[in-house]
C-alpha positions as a LaTeX table, in Angstrom:
\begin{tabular}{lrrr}
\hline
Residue & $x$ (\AA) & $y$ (\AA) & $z$ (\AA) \\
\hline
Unk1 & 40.78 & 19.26 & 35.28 \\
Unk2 & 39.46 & 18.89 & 38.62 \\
Unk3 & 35.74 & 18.79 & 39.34 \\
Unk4 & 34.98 & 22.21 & 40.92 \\
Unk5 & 37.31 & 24.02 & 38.24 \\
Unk6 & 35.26 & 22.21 & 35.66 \\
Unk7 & 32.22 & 24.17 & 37.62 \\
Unk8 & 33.36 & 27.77 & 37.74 \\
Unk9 & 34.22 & 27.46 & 34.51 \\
Unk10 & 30.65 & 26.32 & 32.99 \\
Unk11 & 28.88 & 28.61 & 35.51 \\
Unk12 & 26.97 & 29.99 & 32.44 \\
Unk13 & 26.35 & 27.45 & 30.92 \\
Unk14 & 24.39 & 25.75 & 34.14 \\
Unk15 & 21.21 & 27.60 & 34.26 \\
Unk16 & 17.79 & 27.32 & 33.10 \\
Unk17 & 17.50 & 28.81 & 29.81 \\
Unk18 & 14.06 & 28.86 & 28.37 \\
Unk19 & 13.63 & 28.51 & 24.65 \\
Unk20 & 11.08 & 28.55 & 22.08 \\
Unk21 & 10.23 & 26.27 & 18.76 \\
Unk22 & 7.23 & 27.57 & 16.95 \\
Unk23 & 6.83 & 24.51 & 14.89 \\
Unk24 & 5.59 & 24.53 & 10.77 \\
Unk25 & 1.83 & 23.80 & 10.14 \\
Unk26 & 0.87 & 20.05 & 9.78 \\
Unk27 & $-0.86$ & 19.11 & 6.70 \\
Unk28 & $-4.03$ & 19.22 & 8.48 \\
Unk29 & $-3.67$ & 22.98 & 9.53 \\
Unk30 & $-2.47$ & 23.83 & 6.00 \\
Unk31 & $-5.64$ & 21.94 & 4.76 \\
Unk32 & $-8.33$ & 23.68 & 6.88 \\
Unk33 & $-6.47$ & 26.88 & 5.96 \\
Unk34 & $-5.52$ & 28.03 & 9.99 \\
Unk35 & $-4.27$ & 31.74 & 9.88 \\
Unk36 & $-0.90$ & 32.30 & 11.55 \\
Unk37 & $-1.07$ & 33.56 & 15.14 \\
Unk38 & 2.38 & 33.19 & 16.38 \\
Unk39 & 5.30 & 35.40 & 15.17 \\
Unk40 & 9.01 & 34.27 & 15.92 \\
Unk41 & 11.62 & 36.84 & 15.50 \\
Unk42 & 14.74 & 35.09 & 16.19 \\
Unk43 & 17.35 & 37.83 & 16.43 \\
Unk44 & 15.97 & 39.96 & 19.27 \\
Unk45 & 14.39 & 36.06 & 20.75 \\
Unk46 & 10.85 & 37.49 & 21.10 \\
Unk47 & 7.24 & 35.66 & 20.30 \\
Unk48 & 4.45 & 37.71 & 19.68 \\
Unk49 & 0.76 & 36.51 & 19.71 \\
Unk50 & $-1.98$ & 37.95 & 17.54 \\
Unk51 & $-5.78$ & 37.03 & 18.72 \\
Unk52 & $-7.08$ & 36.03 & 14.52 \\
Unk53 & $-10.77$ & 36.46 & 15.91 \\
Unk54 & $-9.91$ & 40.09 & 16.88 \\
Unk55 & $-6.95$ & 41.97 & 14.91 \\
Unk56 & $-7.34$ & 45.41 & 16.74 \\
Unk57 & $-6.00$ & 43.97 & 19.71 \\
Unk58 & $-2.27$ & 44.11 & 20.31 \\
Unk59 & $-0.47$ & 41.13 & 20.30 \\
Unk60 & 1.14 & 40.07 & 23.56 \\
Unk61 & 4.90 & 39.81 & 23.29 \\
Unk62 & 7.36 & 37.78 & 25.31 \\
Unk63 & 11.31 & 37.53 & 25.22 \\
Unk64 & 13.10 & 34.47 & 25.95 \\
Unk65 & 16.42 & 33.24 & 25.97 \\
Unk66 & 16.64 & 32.05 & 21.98 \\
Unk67 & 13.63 & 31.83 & 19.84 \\
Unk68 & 13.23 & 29.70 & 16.61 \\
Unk69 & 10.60 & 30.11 & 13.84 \\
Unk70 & 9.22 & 27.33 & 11.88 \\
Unk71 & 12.60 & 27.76 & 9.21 \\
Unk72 & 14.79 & 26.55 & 11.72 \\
Unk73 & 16.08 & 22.96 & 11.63 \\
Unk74 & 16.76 & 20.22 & 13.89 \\
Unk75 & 20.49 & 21.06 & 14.13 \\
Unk76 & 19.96 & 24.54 & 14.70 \\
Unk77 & 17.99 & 23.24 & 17.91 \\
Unk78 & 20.70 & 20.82 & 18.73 \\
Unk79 & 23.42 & 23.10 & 18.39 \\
Unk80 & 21.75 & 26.03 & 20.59 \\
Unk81 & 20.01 & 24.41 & 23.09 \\
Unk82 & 21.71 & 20.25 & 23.76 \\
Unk83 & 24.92 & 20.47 & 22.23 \\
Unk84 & 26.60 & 21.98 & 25.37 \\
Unk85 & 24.58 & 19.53 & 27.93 \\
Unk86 & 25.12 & 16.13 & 25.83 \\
Unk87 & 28.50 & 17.06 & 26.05 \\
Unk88 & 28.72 & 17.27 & 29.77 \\
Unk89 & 26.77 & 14.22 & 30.04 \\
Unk90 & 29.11 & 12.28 & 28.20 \\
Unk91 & 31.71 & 13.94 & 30.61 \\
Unk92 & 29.55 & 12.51 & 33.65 \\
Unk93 & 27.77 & 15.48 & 34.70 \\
Unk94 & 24.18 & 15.54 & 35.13 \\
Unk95 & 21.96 & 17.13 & 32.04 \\
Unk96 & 18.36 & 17.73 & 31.55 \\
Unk97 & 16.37 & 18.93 & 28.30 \\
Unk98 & 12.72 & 19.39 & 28.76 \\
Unk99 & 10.03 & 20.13 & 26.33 \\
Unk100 & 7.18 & 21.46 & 27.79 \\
Unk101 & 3.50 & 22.39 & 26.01 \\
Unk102 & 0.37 & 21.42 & 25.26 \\
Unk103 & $-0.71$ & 18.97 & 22.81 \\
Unk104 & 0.30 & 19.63 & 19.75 \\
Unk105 & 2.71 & 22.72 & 20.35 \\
Unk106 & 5.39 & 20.62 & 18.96 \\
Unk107 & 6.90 & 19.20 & 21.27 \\
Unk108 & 7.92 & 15.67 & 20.09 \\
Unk109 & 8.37 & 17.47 & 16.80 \\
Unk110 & 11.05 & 19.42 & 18.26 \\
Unk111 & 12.64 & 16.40 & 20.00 \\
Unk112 & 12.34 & 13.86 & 17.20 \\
Unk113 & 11.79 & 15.72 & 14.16 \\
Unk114 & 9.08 & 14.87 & 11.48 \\
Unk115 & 8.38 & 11.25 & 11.20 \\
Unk116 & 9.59 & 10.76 & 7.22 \\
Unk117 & 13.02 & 12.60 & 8.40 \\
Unk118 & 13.67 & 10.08 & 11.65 \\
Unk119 & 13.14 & 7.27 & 9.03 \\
Unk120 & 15.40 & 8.22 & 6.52 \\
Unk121 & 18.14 & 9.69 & 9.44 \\
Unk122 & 18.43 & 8.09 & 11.96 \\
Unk123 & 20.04 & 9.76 & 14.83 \\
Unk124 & 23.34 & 8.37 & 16.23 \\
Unk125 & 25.59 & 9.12 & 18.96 \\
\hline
\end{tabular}
C-alpha cells in the first residue's frame, strides 16, 4: 500500500492521546497506612482527586482519553495505548510513547511493570 494511503487511513490513530495509570500502593504506602486520594473510573475515562486533609471539598475531576485504575494490567496498557504504534514502528513509521509524572506516580511501573514480574517474564518482541 503506498505511503500516503497508509496515512489517510491511520489518521486517527496519529494523534496525541493522553492516558492515565493510577498505579497500586507500594508496600511502603500500604505500611504507613496512606488513604486513597485518586479515583479511576475507567468507563467514562475520568480521574477524580479528593484533598484527605479536607473531605468537604469537592474533588477536582478530569477526563482523558482512556483511564486505568490500579486493577488494570500490563497488557491492558499495551493493548490500549502501544499496540497500534509498535506496530507501525515495525512497519517503519515513526512512534513515540511517553510517560510523564513526578517521582513516584508510576511511571517506570507502568513501562516495566513490578520488578518480581519483569524477572519471572521477560518481555520479548
Amino acid at each position: 500500500m503506498p505511503e500516503k494511503e497508509k496515512a489517510k487511513g491511520k489518521s486517527k490513530d496519529e494523534c496525541v492521546r493522553v492516558i492515565v495509570r493510577c498505579r497500586p500502593f507500594n508496600s511502603k504506602e500500604k505500611k504507613e497506612g496512606n488513604g486513597r486520594a485518586v479515583f479511576v473510573n475507567s468507563k467514562d475515562h475520568t480521574v477524580e482527586v479528593k484533598d484527605c486533609d479536607n473531605p468537604k471539598l469537592a474533588p477536582k475531576r478530569w477526563t482523558f482519553d482512556a483511564t486505568f485504575d490500579e486493577n488494570c494490567t500490563q497488557r491492558d496498557i499495551y493493548d490500549s495505548a502501544a499496540a497500534a504504534i509498535v506496530d507501525d514502528v515495525l512497519e517503519g513509521f515513526n512512534g513515540t510513547i511517553f510517560a510523564y509524572g513526578q517521582t513516584g506516580a508510576g511511571k517506570s511501573f507502568t513501562m516495566e511493570g513490578m520488578k518480581e514480574w519483569r524477572a519471572a517474564n521477560k518481555p520479548e518482541l
